[in-house]
KOLMIPA-84163 format. One record per residue (C-alpha): residue number from 1; residue in three letters; x, y, z. Coordinates in Angstrom, 1 decimal. Example, Ala and Ser with C-alpha at 12.3 -4.5 7.8 and 13.67 -1.06 7.14 Angstrom:
<atom n="1" res="ALA" u="12.3" v="-4.5" w="7.8"/>
<atom n="2" res="SER" u="13.7" v="-1.1" w="7.1"/>
# end
This chain:
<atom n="1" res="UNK" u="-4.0" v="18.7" w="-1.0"/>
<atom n="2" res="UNK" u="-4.2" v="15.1" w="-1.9"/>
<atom n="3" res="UNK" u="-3.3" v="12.9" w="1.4"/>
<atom n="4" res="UNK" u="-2.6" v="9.1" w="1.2"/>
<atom n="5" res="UNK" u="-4.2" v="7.5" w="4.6"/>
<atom n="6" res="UNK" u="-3.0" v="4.1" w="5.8"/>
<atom n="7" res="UNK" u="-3.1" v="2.1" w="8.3"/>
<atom n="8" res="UNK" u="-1.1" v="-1.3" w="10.3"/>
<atom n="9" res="UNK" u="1.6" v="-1.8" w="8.2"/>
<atom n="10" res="UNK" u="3.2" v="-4.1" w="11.0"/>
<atom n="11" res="UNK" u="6.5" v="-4.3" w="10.0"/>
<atom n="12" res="UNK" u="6.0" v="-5.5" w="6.5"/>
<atom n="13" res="UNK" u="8.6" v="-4.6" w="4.1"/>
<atom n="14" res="UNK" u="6.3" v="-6.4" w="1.5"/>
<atom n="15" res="UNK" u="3.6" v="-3.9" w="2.2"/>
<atom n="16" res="UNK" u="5.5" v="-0.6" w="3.1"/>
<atom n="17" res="UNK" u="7.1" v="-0.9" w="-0.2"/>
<atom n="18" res="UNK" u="4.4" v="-1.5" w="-2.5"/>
<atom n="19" res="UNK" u="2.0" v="1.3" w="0.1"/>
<atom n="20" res="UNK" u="5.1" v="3.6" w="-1.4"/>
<atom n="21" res="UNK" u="5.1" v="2.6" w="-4.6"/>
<atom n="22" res="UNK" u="1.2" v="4.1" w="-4.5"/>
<atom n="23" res="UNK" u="2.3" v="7.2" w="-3.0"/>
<atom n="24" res="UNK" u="4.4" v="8.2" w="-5.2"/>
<atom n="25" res="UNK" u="2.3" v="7.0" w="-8.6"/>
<atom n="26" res="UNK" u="-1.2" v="9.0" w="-6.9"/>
<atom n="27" res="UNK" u="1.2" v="11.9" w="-6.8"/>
<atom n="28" res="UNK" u="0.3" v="12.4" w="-3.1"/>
<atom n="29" res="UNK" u="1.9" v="15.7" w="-0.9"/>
<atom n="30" res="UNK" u="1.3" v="13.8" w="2.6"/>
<atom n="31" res="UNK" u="1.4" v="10.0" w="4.0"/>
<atom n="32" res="UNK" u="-1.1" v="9.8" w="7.1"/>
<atom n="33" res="UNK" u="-0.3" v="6.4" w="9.2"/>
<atom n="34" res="UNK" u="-3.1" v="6.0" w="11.4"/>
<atom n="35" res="UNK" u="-0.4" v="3.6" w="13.9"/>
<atom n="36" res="UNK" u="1.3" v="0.1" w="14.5"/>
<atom n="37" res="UNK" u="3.9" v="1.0" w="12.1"/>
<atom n="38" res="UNK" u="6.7" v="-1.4" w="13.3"/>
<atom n="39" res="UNK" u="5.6" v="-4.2" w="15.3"/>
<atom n="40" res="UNK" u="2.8" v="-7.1" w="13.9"/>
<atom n="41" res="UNK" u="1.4" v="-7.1" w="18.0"/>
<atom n="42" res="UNK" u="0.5" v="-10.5" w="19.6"/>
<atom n="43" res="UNK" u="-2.7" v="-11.4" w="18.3"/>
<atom n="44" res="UNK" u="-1.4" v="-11.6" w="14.5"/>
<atom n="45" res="UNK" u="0.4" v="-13.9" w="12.6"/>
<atom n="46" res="UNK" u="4.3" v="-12.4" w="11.2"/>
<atom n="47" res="UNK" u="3.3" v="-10.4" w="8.3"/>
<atom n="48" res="UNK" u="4.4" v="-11.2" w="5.0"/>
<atom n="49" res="UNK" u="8.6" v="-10.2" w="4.8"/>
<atom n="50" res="UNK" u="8.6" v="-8.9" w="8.3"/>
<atom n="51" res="UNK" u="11.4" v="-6.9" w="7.8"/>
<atom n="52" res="UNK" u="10.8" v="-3.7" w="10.2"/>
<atom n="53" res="UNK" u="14.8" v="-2.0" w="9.9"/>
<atom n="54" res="UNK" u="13.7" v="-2.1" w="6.0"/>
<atom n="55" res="UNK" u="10.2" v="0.0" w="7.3"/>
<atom n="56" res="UNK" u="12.2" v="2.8" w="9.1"/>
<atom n="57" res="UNK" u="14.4" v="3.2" w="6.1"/>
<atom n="58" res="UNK" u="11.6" v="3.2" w="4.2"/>
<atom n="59" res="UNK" u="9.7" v="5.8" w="6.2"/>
<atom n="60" res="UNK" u="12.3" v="7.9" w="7.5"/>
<atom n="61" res="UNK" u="13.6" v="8.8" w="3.4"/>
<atom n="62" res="UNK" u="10.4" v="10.2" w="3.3"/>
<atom n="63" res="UNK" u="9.9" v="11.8" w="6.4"/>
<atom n="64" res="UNK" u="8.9" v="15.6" w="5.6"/>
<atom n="65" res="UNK" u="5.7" v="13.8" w="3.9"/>
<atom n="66" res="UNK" u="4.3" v="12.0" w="7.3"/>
<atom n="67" res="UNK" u="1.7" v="12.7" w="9.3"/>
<atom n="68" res="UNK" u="1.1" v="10.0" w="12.1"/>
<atom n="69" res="UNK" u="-0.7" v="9.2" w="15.1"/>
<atom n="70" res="UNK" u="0.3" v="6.5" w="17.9"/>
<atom n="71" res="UNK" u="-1.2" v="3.1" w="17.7"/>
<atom n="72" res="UNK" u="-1.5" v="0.2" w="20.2"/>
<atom n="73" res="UNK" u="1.7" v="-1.4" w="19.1"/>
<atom n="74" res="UNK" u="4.0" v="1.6" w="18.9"/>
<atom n="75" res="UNK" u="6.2" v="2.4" w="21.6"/>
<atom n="76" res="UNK" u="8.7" v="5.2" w="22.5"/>
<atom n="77" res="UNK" u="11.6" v="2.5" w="21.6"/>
<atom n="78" res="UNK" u="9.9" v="2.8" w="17.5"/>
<atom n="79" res="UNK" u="10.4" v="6.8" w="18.2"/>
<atom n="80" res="UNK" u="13.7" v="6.5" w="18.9"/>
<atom n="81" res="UNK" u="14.4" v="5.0" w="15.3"/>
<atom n="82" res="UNK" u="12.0" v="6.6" w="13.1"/>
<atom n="83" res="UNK" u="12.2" v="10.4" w="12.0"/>
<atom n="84" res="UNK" u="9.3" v="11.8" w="12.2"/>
<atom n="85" res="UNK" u="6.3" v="12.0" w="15.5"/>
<atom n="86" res="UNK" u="4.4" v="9.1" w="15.9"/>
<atom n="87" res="UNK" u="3.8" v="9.6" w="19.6"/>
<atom n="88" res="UNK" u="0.7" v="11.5" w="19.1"/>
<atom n="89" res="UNK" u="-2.7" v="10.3" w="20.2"/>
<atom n="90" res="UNK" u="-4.4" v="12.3" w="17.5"/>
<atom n="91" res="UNK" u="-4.2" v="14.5" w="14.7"/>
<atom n="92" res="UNK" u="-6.8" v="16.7" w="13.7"/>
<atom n="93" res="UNK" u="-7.7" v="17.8" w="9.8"/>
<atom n="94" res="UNK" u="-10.1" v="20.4" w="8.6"/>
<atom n="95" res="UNK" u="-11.9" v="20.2" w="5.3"/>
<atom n="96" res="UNK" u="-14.6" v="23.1" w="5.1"/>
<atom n="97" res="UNK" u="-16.6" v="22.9" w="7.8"/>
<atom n="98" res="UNK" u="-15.6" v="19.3" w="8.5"/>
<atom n="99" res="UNK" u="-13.2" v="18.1" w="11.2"/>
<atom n="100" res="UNK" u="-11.2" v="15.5" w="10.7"/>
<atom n="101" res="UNK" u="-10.3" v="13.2" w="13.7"/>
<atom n="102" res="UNK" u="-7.5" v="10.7" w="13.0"/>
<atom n="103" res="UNK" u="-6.7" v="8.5" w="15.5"/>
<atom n="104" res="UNK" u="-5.8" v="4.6" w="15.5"/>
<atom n="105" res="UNK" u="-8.7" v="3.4" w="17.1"/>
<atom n="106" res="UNK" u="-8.2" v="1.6" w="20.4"/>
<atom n="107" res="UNK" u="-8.9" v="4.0" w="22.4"/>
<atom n="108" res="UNK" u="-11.5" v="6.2" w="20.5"/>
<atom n="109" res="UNK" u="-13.4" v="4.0" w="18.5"/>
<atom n="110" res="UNK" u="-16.5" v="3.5" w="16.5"/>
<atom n="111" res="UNK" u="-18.6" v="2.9" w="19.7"/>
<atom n="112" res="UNK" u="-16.9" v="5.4" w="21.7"/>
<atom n="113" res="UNK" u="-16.1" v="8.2" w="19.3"/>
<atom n="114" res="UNK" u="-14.7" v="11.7" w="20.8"/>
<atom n="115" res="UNK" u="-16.9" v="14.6" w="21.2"/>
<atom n="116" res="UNK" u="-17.6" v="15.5" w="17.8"/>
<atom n="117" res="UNK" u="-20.2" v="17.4" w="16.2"/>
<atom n="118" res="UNK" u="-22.6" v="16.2" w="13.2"/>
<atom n="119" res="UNK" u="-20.7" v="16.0" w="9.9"/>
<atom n="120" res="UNK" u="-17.1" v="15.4" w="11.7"/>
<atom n="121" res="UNK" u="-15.5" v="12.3" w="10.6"/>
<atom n="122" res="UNK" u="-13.6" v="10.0" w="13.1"/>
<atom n="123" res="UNK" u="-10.7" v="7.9" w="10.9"/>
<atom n="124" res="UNK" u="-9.3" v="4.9" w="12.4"/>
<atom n="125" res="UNK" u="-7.4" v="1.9" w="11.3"/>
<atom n="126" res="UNK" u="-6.8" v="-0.8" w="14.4"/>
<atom n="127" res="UNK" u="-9.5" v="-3.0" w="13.1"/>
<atom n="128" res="UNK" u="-8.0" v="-3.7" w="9.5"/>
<atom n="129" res="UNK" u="-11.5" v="-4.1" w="7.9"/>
<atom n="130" res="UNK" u="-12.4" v="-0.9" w="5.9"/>
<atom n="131" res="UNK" u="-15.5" v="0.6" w="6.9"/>
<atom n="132" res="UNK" u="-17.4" v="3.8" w="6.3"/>
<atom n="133" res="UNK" u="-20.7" v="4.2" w="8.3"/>
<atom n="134" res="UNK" u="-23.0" v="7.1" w="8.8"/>
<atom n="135" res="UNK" u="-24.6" v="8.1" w="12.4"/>
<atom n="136" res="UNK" u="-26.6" v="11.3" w="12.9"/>
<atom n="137" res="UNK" u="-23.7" v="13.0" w="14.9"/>
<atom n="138" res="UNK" u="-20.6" v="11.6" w="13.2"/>
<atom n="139" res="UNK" u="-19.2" v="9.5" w="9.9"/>
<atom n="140" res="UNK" u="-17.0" v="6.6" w="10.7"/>
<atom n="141" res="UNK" u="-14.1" v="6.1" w="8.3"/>
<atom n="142" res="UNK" u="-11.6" v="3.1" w="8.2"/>
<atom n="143" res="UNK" u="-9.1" v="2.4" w="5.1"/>
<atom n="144" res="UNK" u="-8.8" v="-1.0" w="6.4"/>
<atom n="145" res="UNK" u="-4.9" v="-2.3" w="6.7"/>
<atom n="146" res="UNK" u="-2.2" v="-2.2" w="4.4"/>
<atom n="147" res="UNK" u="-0.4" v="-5.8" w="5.5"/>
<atom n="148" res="UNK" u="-2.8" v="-7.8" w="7.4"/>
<atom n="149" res="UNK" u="-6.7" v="-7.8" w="5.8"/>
<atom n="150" res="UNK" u="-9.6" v="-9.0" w="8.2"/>
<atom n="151" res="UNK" u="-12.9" v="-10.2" w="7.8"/>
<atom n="152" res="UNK" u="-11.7" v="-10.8" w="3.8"/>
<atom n="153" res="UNK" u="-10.9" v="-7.7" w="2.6"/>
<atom n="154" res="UNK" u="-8.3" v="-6.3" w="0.5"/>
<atom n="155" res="UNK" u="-4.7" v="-4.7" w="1.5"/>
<atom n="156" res="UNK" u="-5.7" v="-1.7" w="0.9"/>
<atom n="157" res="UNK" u="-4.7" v="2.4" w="1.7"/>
<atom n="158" res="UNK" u="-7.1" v="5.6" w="0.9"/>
<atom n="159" res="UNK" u="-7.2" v="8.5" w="-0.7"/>
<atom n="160" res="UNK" u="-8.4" v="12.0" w="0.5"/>
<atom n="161" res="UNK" u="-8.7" v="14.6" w="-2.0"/>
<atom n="162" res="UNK" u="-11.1" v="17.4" w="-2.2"/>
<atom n="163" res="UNK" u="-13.5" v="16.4" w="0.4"/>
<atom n="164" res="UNK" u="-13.5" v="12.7" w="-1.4"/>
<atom n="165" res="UNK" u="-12.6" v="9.3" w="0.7"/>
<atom n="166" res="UNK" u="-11.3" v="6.6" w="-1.8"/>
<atom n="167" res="UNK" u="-10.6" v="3.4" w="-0.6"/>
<atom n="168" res="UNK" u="-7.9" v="1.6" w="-2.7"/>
<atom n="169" res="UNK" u="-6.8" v="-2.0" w="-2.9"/>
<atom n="170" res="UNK" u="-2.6" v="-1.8" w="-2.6"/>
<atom n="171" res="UNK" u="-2.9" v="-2.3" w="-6.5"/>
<atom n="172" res="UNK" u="-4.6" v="0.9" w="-6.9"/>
<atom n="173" res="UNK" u="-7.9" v="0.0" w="-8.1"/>
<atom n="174" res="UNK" u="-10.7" v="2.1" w="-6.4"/>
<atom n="175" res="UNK" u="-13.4" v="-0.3" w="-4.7"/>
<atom n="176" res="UNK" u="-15.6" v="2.8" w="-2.6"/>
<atom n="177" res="UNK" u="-15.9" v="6.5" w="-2.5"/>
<atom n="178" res="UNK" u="-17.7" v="8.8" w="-0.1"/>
<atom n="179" res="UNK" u="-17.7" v="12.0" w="-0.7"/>
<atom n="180" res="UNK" u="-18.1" v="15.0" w="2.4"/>
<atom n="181" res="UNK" u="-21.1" v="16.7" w="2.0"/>
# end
């Protein structure tokens, strides 16, 4: 199965629409959204077209494709107006032998992963700067954020197919792999 994994689209219609634009040219069967779907939170700037009614439309046409797992800035009011769960602290994923923890990240994070066991993966967003970093109990994955980019890099989504992470910039071009071993 080939799953699309993003992350803080904050209410950018901008961003939403060209993240489904990708979707739908990578021939993806499911849209994970690691959180903060709606609302661009109090520490950032308005995103770009901050148009969130044009998000849930967006969204909710597709909603037998999403997966999606609560982050800081989503509330039980965004439930009420978009299809599909986002209340969920967690999802988990199995590839082979290899768990998948997805999660947004401000409450299990990088420094404080969940119990997993060597080889697992914890996959956040919250942090909007891509990331992929190795430890001997755990692999640390981060697609970065769709709408609002830190510490300069790209709006960007990934792809998981096959056991294989590709990070993407919103224009499609590949920038790093890392492949499940």
């Amino acid at each position: 199965m080939k799953i699309m994994i993003a992350s803080d689209i904050h209410g950018s219609g901008l961003y939403c629409e060209k993240l489904l634009e990708r979707y739908k040219e990578e021939k993806c069967q499911k849209l994970l959204l690691l959180g903060d779907i709606l609302y661009h939170g109090p520490r950032n700037d308005l995103p770009e077209i901050y148009a969130p009614k044009k998000v849930i439309e967006m969204l909710n046409n597709i909603k037998e494709e999403i997966m999606c797992v609560r982050g800081n800035c989503d509330t039980e009011v965004d439930q009420m107006v978009l299809e599909f769960p986002i209340m969920a602290d967690y999802a988990v994923l199995y590839h082979n032998e290899h768990m998948i923890f997805a999660t947004h990240g401000h409450k299990y994070t990088e420094q404080n992963p969940p119990m997993l066991y060597r080889g697992d993966v914890l996959l956040t967003g919250h942090t909007h700067i891509p990331a992929c970093n190795e430890y001997d109990d755990f692999i640390y994955i981060n697609p970065g954020s769709t709408t609002i980019p830190k510490a300069g890099s790209h709006h960007s989504y990934m792809i998981f197919e096959d056991g294989k992470f590709t990070w993407k910039t919103i224009e499609g071009e590949t920038y790093k792999e890392f492949e499940l071993k």
